[in-house]
C-alpha positions as CSV (number, residue, x, y, z in Angstrom):
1,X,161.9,126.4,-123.9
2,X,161.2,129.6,-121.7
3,X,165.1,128.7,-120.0
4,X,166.8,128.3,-123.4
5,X,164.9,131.9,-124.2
6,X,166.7,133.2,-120.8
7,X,169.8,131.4,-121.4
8,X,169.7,133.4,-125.4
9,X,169.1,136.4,-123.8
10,X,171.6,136.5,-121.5
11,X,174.6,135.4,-123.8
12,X,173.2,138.2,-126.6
13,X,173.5,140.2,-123.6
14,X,177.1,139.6,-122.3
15,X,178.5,139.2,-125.9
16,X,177.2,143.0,-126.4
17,X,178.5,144.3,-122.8
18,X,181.8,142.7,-124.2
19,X,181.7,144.7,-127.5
20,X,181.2,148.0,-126.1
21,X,184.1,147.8,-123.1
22,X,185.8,146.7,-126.3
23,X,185.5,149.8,-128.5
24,X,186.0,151.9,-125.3
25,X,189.0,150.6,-124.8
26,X,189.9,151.2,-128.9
27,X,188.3,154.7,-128.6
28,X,190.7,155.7,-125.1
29,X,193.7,154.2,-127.1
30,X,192.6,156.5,-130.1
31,X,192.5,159.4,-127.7
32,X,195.7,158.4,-126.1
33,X,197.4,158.2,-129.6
34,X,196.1,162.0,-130.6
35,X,196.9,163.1,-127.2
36,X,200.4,162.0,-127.6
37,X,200.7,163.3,-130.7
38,X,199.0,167.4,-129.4
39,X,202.3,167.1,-126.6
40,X,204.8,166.0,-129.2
41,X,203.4,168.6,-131.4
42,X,203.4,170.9,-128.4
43,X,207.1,170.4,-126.8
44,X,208.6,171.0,-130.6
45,X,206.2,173.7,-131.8
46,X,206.2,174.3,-135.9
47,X,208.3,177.1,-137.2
48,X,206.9,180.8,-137.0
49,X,205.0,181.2,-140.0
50,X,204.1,177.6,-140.5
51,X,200.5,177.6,-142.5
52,X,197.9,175.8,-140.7
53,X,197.2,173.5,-143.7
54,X,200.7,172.6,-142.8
55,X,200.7,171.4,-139.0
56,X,197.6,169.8,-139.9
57,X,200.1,167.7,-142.4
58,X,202.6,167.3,-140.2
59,X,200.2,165.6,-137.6
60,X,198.7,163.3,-140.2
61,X,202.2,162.1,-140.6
62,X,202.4,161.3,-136.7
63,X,199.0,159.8,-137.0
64,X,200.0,158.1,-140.1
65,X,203.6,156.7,-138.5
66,X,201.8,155.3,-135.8
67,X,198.8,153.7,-137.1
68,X,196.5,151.1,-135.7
69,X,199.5,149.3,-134.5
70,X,200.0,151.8,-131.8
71,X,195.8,151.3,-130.7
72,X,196.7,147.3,-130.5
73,X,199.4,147.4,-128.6
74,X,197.7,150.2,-126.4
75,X,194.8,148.0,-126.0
76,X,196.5,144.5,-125.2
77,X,199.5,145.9,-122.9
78,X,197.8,149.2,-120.9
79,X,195.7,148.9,-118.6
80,X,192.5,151.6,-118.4
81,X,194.3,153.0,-115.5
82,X,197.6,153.6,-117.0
83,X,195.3,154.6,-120.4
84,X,193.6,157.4,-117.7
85,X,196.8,158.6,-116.4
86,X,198.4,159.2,-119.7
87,X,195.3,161.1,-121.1
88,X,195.6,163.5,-118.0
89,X,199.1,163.9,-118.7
90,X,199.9,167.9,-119.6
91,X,203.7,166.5,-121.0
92,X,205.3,163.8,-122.6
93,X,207.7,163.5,-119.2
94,X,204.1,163.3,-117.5
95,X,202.7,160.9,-120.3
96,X,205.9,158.5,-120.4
97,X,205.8,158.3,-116.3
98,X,202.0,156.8,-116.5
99,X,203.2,153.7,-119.1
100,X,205.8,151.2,-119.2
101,X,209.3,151.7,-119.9
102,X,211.4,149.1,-121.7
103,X,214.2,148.7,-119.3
104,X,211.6,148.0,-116.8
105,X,211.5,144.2,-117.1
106,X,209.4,143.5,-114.0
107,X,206.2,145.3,-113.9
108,X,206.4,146.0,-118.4
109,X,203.8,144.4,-120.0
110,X,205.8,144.8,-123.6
111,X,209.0,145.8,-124.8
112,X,207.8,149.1,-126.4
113,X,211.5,148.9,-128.6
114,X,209.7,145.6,-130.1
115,X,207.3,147.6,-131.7
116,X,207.8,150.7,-134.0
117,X,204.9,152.2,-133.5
118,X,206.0,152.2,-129.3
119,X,209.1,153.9,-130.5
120,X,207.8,156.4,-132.5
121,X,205.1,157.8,-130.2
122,X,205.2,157.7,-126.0
């Protein structure tokens, strides 16, 4: 009884480790999304006189264009150290160089053309 207690234990245990590398990779691929989006937004800066309220839009429609369909494919096709050199990127040139590229069939984990929400974000 006392080794099926252990045995318990230890699964509950290992299910739950699994969980949270689980919604830190989600949360890095959220902050990779919004990061992408703050150097697109900052290599094409808004009009002068562009209201606040009105960037705020325009990066809701980024977010909104990308969806969670950007986090998936983040998640199953980057790996934490290509996640951690994007989010240190200070451009998109810098972001692009840490992921994938389409044409590079040997070492891309997807075809970032496949997906739209690849093409519409780095």
């Amino acid at each position: 009884m006392r080794r099926l207690a252990l045995v318990v234990l230890l699964l509950g245990a290992c299910a739950q480790g699994g969980a949270n590398d689980d919604d830190r990779r989600t949360k890095n691929c959220e902050r990779l999304r919004d990061h992408s989006i703050d150097l697109r937004l900052e290599a094409a800066p808004p009009p002068a006189g562009m209201m606040p309220e009105e960037v705020e839009r325009h990066r809701a429609t980024f977010v909104a264009a990308a969806g969670s369909r950007y986090v998936d494919d983040c998640r199953n096709h980057w790996d934490d150290e290509q996640v951690a050199c994007a989010l240190s990127a200070s451009s998109l040139d810098s972001l692009r160089a840490c992921l994938p590229q389409p044409g590079n069939r040997g070492s891309t984990p997807c075809d970032r053309t496949k997906h739209r929400s690849m093409r519409s974000l780095p």
